[in-house]
N, C-alpha and C positions, 0 to 999 in steps of 0.2 A: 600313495599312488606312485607309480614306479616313473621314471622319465618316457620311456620307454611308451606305456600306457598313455601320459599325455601327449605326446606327439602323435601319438593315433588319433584319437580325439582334435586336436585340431586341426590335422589331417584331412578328419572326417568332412569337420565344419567347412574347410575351404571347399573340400567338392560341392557340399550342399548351395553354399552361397553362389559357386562359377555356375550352379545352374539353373539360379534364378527360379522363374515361377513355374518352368518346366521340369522340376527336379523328379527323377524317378523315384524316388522315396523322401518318405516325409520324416520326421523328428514325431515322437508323441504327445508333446504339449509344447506350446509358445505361449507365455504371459507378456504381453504386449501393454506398454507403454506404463509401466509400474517403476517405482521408486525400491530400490534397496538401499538396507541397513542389515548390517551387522559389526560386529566388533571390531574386527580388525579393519575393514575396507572404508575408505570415503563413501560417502553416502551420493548413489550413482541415481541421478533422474531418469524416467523416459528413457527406461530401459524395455527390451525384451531379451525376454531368458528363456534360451531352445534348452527342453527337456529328453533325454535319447537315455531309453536300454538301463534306469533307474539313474544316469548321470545329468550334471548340471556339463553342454555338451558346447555352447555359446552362453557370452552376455554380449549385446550388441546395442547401439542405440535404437531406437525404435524407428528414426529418419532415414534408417539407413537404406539406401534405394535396393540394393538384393535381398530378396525374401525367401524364406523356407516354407515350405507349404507344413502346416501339423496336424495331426490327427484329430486334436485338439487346441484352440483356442481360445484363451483366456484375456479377455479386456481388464489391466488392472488399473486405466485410468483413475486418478486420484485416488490410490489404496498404496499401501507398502507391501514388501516381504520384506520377513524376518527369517532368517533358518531356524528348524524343525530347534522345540525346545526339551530339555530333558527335566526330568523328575530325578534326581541324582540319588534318593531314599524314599525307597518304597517296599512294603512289603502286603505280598500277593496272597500270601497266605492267613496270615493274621486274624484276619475275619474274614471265613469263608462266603459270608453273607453279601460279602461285597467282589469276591473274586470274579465271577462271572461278567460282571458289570465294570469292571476297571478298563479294560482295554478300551471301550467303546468312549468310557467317560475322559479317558486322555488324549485320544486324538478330539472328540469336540472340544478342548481347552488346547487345541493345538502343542500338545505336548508328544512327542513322535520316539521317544527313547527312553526309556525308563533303566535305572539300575537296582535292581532288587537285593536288599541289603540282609537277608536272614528267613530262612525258608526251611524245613526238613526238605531232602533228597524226592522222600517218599514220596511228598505233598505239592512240591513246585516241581519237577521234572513233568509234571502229565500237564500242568497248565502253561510250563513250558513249550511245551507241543502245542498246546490249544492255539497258541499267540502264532506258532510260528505258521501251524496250517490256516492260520486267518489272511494270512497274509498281510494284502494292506488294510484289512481291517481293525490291526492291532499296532500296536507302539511293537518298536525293536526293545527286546529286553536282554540285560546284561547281570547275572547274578552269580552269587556268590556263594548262592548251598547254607547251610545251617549256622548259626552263630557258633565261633568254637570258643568255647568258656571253659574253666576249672574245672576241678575236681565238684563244685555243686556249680549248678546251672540252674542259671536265671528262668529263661523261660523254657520251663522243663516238660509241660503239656501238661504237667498235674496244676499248678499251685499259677500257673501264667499259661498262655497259647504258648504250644511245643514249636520253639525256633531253632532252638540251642543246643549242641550235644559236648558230652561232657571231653574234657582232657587231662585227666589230672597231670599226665606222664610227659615227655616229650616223646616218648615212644609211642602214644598213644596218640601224641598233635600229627606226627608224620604217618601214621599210618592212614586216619580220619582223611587228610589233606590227599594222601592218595587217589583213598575213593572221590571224594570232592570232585579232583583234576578230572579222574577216569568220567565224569559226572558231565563233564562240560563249563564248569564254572569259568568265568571270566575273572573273578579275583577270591580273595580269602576277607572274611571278616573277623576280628577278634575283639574278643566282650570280655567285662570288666570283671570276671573271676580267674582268670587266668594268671599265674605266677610266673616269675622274673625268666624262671625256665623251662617253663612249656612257653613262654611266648619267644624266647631266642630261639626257639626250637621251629616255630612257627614262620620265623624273619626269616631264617637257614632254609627251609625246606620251601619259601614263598620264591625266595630266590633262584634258586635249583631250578624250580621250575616257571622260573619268570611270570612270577603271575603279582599282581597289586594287591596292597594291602589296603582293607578300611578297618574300620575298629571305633572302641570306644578307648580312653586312656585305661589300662588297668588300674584298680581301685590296689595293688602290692608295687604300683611306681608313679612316677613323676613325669607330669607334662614331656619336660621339657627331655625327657630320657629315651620317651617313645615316641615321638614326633620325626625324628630322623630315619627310623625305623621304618616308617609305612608311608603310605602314598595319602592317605585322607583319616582324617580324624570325626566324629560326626558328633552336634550338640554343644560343642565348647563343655560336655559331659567333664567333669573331674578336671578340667582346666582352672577352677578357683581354689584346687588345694593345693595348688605350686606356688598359687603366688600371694604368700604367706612370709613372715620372719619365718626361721628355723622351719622349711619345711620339711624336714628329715625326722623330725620330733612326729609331725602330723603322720608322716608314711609310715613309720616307726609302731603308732599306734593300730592303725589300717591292719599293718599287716599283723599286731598280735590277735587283734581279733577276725581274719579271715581265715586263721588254725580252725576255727569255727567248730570251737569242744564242746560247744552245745548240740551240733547237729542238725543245728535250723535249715529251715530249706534256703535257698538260694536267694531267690526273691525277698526273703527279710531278713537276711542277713546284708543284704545288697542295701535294702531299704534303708536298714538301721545306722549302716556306714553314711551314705546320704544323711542321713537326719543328724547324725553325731556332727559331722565334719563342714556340710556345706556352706549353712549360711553362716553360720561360724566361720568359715574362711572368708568370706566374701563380707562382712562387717570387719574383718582384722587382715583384710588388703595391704601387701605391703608394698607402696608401688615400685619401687627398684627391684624389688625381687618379681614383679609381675613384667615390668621390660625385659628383663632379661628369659624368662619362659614365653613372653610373646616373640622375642628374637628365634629362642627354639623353631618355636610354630610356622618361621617360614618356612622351614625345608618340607611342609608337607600342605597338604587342602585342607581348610574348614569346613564343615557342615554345618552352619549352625541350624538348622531346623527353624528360624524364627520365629515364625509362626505358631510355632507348637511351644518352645521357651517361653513366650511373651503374655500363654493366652490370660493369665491373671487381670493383664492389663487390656490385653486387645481379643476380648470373648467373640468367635466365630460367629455366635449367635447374633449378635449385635450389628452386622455389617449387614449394610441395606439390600443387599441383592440375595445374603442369604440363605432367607426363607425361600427364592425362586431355584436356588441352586440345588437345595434339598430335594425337590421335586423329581432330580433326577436318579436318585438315590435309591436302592431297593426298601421296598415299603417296611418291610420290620425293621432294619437300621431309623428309619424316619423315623417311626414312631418312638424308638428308645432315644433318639436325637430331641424329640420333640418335648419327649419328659425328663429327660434331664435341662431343656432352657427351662422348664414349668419349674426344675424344684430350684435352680440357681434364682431365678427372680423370685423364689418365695422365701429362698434363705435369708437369713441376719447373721450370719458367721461371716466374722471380719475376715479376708482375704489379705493373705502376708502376699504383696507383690514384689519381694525382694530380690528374689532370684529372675523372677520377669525383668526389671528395671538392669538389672545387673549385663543380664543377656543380650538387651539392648545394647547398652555402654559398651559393652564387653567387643560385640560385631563389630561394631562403629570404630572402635578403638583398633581391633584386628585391621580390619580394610586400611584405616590411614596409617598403619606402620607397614605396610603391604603385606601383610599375609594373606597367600592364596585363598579366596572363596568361593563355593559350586554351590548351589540352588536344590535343597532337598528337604522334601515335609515329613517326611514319616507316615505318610498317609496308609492307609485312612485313621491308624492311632490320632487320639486325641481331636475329633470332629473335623477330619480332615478330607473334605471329598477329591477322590483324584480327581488332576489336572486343573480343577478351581482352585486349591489352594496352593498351586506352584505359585499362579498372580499374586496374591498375598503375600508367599515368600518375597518376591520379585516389588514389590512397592513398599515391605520394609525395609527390605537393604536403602531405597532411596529414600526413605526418614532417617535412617539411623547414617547416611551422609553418602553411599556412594551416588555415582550420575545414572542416570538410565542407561546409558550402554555399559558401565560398567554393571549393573547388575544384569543386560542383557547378554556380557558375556559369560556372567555366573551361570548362567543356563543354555549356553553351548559352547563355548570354547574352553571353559573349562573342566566342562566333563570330558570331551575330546581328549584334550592332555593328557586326565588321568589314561587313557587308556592305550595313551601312545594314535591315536587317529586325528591328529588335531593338521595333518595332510590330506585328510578326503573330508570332515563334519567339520561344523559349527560355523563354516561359510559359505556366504553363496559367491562359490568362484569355479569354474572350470574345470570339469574334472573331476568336483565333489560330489556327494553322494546327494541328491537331490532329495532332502529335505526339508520342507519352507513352509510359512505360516503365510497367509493373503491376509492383511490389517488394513481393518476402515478406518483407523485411526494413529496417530505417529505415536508410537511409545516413544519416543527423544524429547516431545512437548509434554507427553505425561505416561507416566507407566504405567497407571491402568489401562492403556490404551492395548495391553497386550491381550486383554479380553478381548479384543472386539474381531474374532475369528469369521474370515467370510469363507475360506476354505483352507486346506492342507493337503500340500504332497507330502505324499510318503512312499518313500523309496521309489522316487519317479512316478508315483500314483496318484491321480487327482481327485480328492476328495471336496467334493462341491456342500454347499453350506446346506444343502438339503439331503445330501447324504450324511454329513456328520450327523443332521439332528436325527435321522432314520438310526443311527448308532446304536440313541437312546432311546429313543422310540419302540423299537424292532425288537427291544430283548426280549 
């Protein structure tokens, strides 16, 4: 926000307040005598926050003897706001069974911003649209267009859902990224088939045209080689084959077999590398060579997807609310959810949770050396329901050691930064784009508390707790 623009804005405010409870115009929502929290700011009591024209326009005590009249008013006596949370990995596409039903699912989990991480053109531009003529009835979404991958691509539409299109060339990355840009994307993502020279190619042309990078490590280099390169990394994906003795030996072999003279599709060649290399690296851990690619890791964001890393150990199924959260789920998704818990409790195949236990240690270990990390599930991959399972994201990071507001900033201040906005989001201050969760309960005494949604503005729009549940209701 320009200076320019906030001085308007307070501007604004002082006429409203000189004019007391005569004022010729009202502001369109006041939350009166509520508690804020968020990241950056002290935590302000007995507050009221004047809402104006989608902006956060005042914060003022609630004592304060000059009043705004509003169009609406909100009692938030003993409740919090939080600002609006994001989903920082998501794809819309994926399973179209569930595309219709996401928007509605992430504002009732108070999540208000979504970044959609791999989409064909064809398939997420029209639901694009859907989101944006919803207005406030959909999350703000941020996306990046198709996965650009190698010469073979992963998820090719045949052999996986079509995310990813191919690049073998760098003349082939710069043209793709072209259309992309022409497309609307707000960043580029790069997947783990792509070579040492279509991906410079991809850093070169990201540049050019200022746009952020996310990615996975490519599977032909090294953590700590593409970390500098892009703005976020997502999974701690191919982050355990850096931090190895001799990891040049290990890249060395990757890359003779990504020539891929057999012609395998994408997906199992991808797979195969995985199985050859992973937990093999991660049982032959070399920790000096692992500091020093965690040192890499600060120059860019984590993703670690936790919840989806972990599920070995921590089965979706399993968590007590659950089965009530499913409910809200399109019914053929439910039912195939429902039969895959049936055959996991009826199996006797031992479950290797190594890469689970890893992914734990691995976050825990990132956050205390401070590398940056944003709050993103993958959803709905992996029994992921939007906007339920951001909170699960959001209460492992505080097992595996950060504070609740540090993991409440994982989920808006630092998706902000990635996008250069971290001046208008992920605070509730003046000026900013009014965003915000109403909480019946303090996440700072416990992070699940970020369930307990009574309502959400979105983009200065008041979504009351009987409209969010009409969301899901309604479809």
């Amino acid at each position: 926000m320009t200076a320019v623009t906030r001085t308007a804005l307070l501007f604004s405010l002082a006429l409203l307040l000189s004019c007391g409870d005569s004022a010729s115009r009202s502001v369109d929502i006041a939350i009166e005598h509520v508690t804020l929290i968020d990241a950056i700011n002290p935590i302000r009591e007995n507050q009221t926050v004047l809402i104006d024209d989608g902006r956060i326009v005042a914060i003022v005590n609630s004592d304060t003897k000059g009043r705004v009249s509003a169009q609406t008013t909100v009692d938030g006596s003993g409740q919090i706001l939080i600002p609006g949370l994001w989903d920082f990995h998501v794809h819309f596409t994926f399973d179209t069974r569930f595309t219709d039903a996401m928007a509605g699912l992430f504002l009732y989990h108070g999540v208000t911003n979504v970044r959609d991480t791999g989409g064909l053109l064809e398939d997420l531009l029209p639901v694009v649209d859907t989101l944006q003529r919803s207005g406030a009835n959909a999350p703000s979404i941020w996306y990046s267009g198709p996965l650009l991958d190698g010469a073979d691509v992963v998820y090719d539409g045949v052999n996986f859902p079509g995310l990813g299109i191919a690049n073998p060339t760098p003349e082939a990355a710069r043209a793709n990224i072209a259309e992309i840009h022409a497309a609307g994307a707000s960043f580029l993502k790069i997947y783990e088939m792509v070579s040492p020279e279509v991906f410079a190619a991809i850093v070169d042309e990201a540049r050019l045209r200022n746009l952020p990078i996310d990615g996975h490590v490519p599977l032909s280099m090294r953590a700590r080689d593409v970390a500098p390169q892009v703005q976020s990394l997502e999974h701690l994906r191919n982050y355990e084959m850096d931090c190895v003795s001799e990891p040049e030996i290990w890249l060395a072999a990757r890359q003779q077999q990504l020539a891929n003279t057999a012609n395998e599709p994408g997906n199992v060649l991808r797979t195969r590398l995985h199985e050859l290399q992973r937990l093999t690296a991660i049982s032959n851990e070399d920790p000096e060579v692992c500091a020093e690619m965690t040192e890499a890791l600060k120059a860019t964001v984590s993703v670690p997807t936790l919840r989806m890393n972990s599920m070995d150990l921590h089965i979706p199924f399993m968590r007590e609310d659950f089965d009530q959260a499913m409910q809200m789920i399109p019914p053929s998704v439910q039912q195939e959810w429902e039969a895959a818990h049936t055959a996991l409790l009826a199996s006797e195949e031992p479950v290797d949770t190594t890469f689970a236990e890893w992914s734990l240690r691995r976050t825990g270990e990132l956050h205390a050396a401070g590398v940056p990390i944003a709050a993103g599930t993958d959803t709905p991959i992996g029994w992921s329901i939007p906007g339920y399972s951001l909170h699960t994201e959001l209460e492992q990071y505080v097992q595996v050691g950060m504070t609740p507001l540090e993991a409440l900033h994982s989920a808006t201040v630092a998706p902000a930064e990635y996008f250069g906005l971290e001046d208008e989001m992920g605070q509730l201050q003046v000026g900013f784009i009014a965003d915000a969760v109403l909480l019946t309960g303090n996440p700072l005494e416990n992070i699940i508390d970020t369930r307990r949604v009574q309502a959400v503005i979105n983009r200065g729009a008041l979504l009351t707790r009987a409209q969010l549940d009409s969301l899901i209701t309604d479809r």
